[in-house]
N, C-alpha and C positions, 0 to 999 in steps of 0.2 A: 610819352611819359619818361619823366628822369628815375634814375636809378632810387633817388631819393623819396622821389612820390610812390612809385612800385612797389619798397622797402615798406613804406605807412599804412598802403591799403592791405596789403599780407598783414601788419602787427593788429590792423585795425579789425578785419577776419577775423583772425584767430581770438582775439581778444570778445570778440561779437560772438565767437562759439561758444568760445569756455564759459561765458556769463551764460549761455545760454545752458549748457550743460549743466554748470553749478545750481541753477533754477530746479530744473528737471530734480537732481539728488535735491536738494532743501523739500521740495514736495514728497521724495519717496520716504527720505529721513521724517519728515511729519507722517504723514502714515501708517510709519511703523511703529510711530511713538502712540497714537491715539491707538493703535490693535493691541500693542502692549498694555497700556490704561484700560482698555477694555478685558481685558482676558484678567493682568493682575491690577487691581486697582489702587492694594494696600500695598506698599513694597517697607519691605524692613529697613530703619533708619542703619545709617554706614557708621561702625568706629571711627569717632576723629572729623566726621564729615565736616564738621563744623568751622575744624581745623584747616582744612583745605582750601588753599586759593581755587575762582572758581573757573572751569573749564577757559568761560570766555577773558577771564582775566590772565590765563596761561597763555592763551593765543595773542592776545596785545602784547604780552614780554617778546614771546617768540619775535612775532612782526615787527615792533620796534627794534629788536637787537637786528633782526635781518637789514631796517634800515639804514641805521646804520653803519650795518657792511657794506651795505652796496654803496653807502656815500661814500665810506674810506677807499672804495676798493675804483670808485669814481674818479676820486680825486689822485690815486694811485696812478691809471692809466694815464688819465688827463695827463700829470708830471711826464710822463715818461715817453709820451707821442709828443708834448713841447720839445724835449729834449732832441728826440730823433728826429722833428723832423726837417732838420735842415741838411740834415744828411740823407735823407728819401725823399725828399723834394728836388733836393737840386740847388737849392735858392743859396746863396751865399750864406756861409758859415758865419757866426758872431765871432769878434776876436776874442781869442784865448786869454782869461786874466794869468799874468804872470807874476810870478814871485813880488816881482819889481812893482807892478802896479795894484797888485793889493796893497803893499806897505804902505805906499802914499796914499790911498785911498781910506785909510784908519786913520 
């Protein structure tokens, strides 16, 4: 196995857990919720509730903004491993644009 496939079945695990665990809480979280219905059935309306973006609608902002970052912060690295790596490779360096060959080049 290459390093690369070994890296995928690890993300692929862990990822195969945490759904699995998330599962498990979604199940305890509903049971807590019908014992709750059970015991108090009527619950007192919230000042403003109405007002309120709703639980699930805060978590899409959250997640979306988070996507976001991780594009920019993506696209960040990506830039910056181009840059380096001709210098931690090995490989022959690009020629350096110089004073001189920018001007003609406008």
């Amino acid at each position: 196995m290459t390093v690369a496939e070994i890296t995928e079945s690890v993300q692929s695990q862990v990822l195969e857990a945490l759904k699995q665990y998330q599962d498990l809480l979604v199940e305890a979280v509903r049971g807590a919720a019908e014992t709750v219905e059970e015991i108090v059935p009527v619950r007192p309306e919230l000042p403003f509730a109405n007002q309120l973006p709703r639980p699930t609608e805060l978590a899409g902002n959250v997640f979306d903004f988070a996507e976001k970052l991780l594009a920019n912060q993506r696209e960040f690295v990506t830039n910056v491993l181009d840059v380096a790596e001709p210098y931690v490779s090995g490989k022959q360096q690009p020629a350096k644009k110089t004073a001189a060959t920018r001007s003609t080049a406008a």
